[in-house]
PATI-524058 format. One record per residue (C-alpha): x, y, z negated; residue number from 1. Coordinates in steps of 0.2 Angstrom, whole numbers, m for minus. Each point is the difference from the previous one (the first is absolute). Last residue first. Layout:
BEGIN
+-------+-------+-------+-----+
|     X |     Y |     Z |   i |
+-------+-------+-------+-----+
|     X |     Y |     Z | NUM |
...
+-------+-------+-------+-----+
//
This chain:
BEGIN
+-------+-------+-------+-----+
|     X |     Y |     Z |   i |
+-------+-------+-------+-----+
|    14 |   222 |    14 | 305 |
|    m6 |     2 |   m19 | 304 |
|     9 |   m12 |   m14 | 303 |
|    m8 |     2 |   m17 | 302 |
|     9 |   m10 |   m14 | 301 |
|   m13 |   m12 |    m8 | 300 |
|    m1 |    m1 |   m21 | 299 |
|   m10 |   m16 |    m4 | 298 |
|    m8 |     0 |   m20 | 297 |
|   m17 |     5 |     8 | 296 |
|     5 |     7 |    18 | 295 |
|    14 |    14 |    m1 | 294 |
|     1 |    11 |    14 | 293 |
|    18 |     8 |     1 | 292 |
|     7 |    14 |    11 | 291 |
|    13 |    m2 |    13 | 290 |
|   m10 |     6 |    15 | 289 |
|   m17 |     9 |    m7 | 288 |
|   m16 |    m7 |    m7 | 287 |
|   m15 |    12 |     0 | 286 |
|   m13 |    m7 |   m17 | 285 |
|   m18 |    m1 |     3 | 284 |
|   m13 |    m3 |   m12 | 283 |
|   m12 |   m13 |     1 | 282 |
|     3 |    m8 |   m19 | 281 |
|    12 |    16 |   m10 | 280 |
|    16 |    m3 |     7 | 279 |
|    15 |    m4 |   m14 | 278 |
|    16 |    13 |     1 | 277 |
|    17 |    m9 |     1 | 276 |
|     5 |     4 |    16 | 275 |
|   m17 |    m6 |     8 | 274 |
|    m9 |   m14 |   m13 | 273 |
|   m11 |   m10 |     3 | 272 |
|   m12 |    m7 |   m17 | 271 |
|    m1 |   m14 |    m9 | 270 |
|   m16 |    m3 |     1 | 269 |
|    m4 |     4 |    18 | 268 |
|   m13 |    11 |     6 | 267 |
|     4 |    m1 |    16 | 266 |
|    15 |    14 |     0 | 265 |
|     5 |     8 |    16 | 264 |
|    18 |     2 |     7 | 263 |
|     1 |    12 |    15 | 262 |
|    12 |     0 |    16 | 261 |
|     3 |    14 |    11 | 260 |
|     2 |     2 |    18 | 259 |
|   m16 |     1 |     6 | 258 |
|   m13 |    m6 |   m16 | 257 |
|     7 |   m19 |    m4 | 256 |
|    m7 |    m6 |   m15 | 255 |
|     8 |   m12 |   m14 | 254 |
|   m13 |   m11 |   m11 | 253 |
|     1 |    m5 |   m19 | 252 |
|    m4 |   m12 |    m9 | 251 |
|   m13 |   m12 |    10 | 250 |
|     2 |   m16 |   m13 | 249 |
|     8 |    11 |   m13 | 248 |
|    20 |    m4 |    m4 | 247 |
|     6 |    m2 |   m19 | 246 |
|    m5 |   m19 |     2 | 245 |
|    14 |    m3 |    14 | 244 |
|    m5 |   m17 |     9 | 243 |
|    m1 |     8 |    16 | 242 |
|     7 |    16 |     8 | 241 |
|    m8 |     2 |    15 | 240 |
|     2 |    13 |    11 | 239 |
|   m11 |     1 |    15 | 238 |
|   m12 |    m6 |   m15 | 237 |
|   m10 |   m18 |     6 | 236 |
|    12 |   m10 |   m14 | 235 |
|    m9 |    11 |   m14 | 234 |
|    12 |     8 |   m10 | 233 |
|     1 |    17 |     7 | 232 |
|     5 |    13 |    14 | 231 |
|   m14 |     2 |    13 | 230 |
|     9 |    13 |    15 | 229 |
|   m11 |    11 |     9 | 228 |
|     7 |     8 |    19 | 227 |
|    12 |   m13 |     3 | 226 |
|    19 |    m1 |    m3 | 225 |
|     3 |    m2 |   m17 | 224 |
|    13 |   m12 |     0 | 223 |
|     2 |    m9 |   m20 | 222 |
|    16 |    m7 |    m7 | 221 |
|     1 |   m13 |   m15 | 220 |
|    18 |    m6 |     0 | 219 |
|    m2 |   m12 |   m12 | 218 |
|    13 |     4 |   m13 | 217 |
|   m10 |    15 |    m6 | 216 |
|    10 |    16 |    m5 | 215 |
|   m10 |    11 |    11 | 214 |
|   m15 |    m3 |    11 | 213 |
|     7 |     5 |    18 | 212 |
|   m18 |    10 |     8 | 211 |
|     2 |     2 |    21 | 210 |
|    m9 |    14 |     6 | 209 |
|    m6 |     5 |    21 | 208 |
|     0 |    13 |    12 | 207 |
|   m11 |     3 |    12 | 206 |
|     7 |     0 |    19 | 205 |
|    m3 |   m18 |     6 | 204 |
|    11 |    m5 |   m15 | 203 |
|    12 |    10 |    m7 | 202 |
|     9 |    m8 |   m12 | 201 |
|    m5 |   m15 |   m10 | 200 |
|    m5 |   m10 |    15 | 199 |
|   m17 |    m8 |     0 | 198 |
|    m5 |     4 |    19 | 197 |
|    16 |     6 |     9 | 196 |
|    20 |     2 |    m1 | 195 |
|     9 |    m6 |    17 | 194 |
|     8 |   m16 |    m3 | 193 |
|    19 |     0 |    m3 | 192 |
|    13 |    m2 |    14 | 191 |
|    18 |    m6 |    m3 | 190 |
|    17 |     5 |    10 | 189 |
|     8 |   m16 |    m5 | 188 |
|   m10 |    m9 |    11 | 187 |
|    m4 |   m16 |    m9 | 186 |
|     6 |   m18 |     8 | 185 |
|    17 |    m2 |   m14 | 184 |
|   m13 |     2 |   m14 | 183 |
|   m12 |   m14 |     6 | 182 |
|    11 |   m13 |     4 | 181 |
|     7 |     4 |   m18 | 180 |
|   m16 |    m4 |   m10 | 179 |
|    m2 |   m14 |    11 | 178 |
|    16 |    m7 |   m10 | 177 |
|    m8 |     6 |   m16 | 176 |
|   m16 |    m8 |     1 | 175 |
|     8 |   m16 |     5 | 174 |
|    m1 |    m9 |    19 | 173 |
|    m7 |   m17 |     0 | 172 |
|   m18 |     6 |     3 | 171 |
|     6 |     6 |    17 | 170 |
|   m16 |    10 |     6 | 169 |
|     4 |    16 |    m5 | 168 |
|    17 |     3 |     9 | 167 |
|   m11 |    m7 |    16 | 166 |
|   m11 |    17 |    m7 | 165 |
|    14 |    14 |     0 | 164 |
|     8 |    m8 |    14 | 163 |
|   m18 |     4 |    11 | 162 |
|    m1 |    15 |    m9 | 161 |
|    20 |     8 |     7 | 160 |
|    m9 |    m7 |    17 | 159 |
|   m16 |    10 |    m2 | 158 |
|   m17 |    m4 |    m2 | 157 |
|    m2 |    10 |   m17 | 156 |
|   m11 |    16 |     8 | 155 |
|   m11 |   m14 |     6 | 154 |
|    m6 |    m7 |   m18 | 153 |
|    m8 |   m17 |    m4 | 152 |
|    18 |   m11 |     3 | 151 |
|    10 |    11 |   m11 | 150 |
|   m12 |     2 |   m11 | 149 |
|    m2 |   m21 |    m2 | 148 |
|    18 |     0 |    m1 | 147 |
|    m1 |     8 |   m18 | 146 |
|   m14 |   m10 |    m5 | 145 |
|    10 |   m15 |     5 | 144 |
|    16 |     6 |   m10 | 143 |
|    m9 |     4 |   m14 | 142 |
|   m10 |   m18 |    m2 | 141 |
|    15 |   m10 |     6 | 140 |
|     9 |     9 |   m15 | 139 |
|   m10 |    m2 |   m13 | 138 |
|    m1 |   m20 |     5 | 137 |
|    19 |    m2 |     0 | 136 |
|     0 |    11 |   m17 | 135 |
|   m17 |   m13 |    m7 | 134 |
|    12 |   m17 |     5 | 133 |
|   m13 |   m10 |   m10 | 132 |
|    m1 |    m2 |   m18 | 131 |
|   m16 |    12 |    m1 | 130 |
|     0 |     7 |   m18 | 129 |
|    m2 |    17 |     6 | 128 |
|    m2 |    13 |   m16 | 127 |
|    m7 |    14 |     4 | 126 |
|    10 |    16 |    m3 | 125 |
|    m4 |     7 |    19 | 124 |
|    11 |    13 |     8 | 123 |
|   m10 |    11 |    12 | 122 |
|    13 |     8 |    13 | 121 |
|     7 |    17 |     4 | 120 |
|     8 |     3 |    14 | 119 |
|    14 |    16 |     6 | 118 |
|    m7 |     8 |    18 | 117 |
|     6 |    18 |    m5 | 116 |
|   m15 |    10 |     3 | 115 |
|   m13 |   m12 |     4 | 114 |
|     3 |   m10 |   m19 | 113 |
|    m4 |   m17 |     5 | 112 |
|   m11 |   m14 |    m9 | 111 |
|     1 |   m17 |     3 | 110 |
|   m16 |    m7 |    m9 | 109 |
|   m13 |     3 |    17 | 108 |
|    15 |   m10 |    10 | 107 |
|    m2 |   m14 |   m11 | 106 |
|    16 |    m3 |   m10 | 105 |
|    m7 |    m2 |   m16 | 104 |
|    16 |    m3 |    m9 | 103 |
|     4 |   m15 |   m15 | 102 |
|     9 |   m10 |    13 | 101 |
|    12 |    13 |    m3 | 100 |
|     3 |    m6 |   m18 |  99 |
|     6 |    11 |   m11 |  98 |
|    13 |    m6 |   m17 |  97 |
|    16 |     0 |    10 |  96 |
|    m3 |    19 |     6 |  95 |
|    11 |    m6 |    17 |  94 |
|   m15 |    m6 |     5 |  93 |
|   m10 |    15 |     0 |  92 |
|    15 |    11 |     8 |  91 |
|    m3 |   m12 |    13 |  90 |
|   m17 |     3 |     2 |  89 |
|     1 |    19 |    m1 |  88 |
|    14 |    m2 |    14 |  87 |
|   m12 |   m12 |    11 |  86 |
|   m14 |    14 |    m1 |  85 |
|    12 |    14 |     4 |  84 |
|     7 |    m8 |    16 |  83 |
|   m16 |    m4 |     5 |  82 |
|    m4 |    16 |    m3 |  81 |
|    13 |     8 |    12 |  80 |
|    m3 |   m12 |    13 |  79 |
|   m19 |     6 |     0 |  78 |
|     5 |    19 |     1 |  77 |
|    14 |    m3 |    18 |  76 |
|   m12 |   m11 |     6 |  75 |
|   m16 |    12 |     0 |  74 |
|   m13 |     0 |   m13 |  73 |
|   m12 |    11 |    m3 |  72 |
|   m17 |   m14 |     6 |  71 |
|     6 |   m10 |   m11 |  70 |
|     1 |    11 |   m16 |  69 |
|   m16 |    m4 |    m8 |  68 |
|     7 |   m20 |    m1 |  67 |
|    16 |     8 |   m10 |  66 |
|    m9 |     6 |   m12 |  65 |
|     2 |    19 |    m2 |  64 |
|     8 |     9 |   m17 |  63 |
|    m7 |    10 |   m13 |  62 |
|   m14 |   m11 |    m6 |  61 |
|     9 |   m14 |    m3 |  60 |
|     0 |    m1 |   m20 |  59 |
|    m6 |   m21 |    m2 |  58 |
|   m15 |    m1 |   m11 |  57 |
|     4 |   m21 |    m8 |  56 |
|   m16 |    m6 |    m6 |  55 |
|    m2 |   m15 |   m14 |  54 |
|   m18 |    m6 |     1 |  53 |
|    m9 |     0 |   m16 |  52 |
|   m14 |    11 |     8 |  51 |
|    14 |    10 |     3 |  50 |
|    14 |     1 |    m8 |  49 |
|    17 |    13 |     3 |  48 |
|    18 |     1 |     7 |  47 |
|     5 |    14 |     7 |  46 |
|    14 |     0 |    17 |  45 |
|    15 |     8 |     6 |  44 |
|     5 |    m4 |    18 |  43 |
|    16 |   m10 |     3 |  42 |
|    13 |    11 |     9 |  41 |
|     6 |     7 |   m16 |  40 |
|     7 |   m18 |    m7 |  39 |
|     9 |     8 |   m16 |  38 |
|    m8 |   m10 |   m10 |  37 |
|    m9 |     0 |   m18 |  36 |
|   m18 |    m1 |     5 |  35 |
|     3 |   m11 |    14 |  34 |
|     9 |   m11 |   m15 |  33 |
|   m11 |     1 |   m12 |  32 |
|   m13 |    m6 |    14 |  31 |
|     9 |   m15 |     4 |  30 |
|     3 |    m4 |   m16 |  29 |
|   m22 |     2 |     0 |  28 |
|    m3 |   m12 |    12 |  27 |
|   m17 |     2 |     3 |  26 |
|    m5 |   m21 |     4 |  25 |
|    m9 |    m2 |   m17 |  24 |
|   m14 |    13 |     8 |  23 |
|    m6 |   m12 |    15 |  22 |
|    m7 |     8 |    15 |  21 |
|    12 |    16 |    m3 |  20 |
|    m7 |    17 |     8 |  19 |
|     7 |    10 |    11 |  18 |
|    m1 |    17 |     2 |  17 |
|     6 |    10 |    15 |  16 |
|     1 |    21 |    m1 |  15 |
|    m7 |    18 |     9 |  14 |
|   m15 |    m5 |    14 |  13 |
|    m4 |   m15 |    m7 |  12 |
|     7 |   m19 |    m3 |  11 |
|    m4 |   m17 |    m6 |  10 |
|    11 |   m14 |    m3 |   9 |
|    m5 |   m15 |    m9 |   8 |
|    14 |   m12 |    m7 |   7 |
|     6 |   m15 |    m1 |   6 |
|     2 |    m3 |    17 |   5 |
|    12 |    16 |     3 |   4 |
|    12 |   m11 |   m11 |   3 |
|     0 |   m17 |    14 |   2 |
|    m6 |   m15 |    m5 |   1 |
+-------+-------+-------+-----+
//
């Protein structure tokens, strides 16, 4: 059985939650040590219950999944996150207490930043007890969804592709032998995707907001980039932030007038905060670049552009 069988992934417009078919299998040593690792390409994820059901919310909001990106690519871009995908993977190995085969590697779970092309992928702490070959299998999975693109898109019908995917298809070679095929057919002058859509900056002329919550090991990270923006516990938020009991179902809310953002309290019980003063419930607060917005016990840096 593979890891991604163990699980139920569903997904929206902002982040991918999976839930675990069986609670015993959360592997919580794994967990300790996603919380603890250096690992940055791995996306930060909350842990909560529901309906008794352990849930993983993974943070992916801010970045593009690779399946939205097809129709973007070009062979110059794909190569490039091929060669980050297999570098996250081996940096995962070297880890000695990860295991790759633990990676969703659905092309809807590889995400991509547009600007600079480096990958983020959803690590799962389930524990596998499969005694079958699961990195061989982990890696005919990846490989074959990754030649599956090559073979669906017509922008990637090219020669340099064509090695690119009979590179793919030898299951004997290791991730970090393909890992150098890949790196020695990139065009050292580079390309990045143009900016669109959910981008943090501007994106199709207004401008959006990225939140950082400070001093928290999971990397929470919120994109504001439509014109009302949910923030609370409740899984259905734009910005959930699950299993935390200081935080209101439906908190607080973030509203885009022009050029300027707004933070707007919903009668929470503890309260939303804008550089230190508390909003009264339905009041308005301006946020500006730099400033702070703190959420409950949560404090967010303000990021505008």
């Amino acid at each position: 059985m593979r890891t991604v069988d163990m699980v139920t992934r569903s997904s929206n417009a902002q982040n991918v939650t999976y839930e675990l078919h069986d609670n015993s299998t959360f592997f919580l040593t794994g967990h300790k040590v996603l919380l603890g690792s250096e690992q940055d390409h791995l996306l930060k994820y909350a842990k909560y219950h529901y309906n008794g059901k352990i849930k993983l919310l993974y943070f992916s909001s801010q970045y593009s999944s690779l399946a939205s990106l097809k129709s973007r690519l070009s062979e110059n871009t794909f190569i490039h996150i091929i060669v980050n995908i297999f570098s996250v993977i081996n940096a995962v190995k070297s880890n000695g207490f990860l295991d790759p085969s633990n990676i969703d590697v659905s092309s809807e779970t590889i995400f991509v930043d547009r600007i600079t092309l480096e990958v983020y992928l959803t690590y799962l702490p389930v524990m596998n007890r499969n005694v079958g070959d699961k990195t061989a299998q982990f890696q005919n999975e990846l490989c074959a969804n990754l030649i599956g693109m090559i073979n669906e898109l017509p922008a990637l019908d090219t020669k340099i592709m064509r090695r690119v995917a009979t590179a793919l298809s030898n299951t004997s070679t290791d991730f970090q032998t393909l890992l150098g095929v890949f790196r020695s057919l990139l065009n050292q002058d580079g390309e990045s995707i143009a900016p669109s859509g959910e981008l943090p900056t501007q994106a199709g002329g207004k401008p959006a907001m990225r939140l950082t919550a400070q001093g928290m090991s999971g990397g929470l990270v919120f994109t504001v980039n439509k014109p009302e923006y949910l923030i609370g516990k409740s899984t259905d938020a734009d910005g959930a932030i699950p299993g935390n009991r200081a935080i209101s179902r439906k908190h607080c809310k973030i509203v885009r007038q022009g050029a300027a953002f707004y933070a707007i309290d919903l009668g929470s019980s503890n309260g939303t905060y804008v550089n230190g003063k508390r909003l009264a419930k339905d009041t308005q607060a301006k946020l500006e670049n730099g400033g702070v917005l703190r959420i409950a016990d949560i404090e967010f840096k303000v990021t505008i552009g």
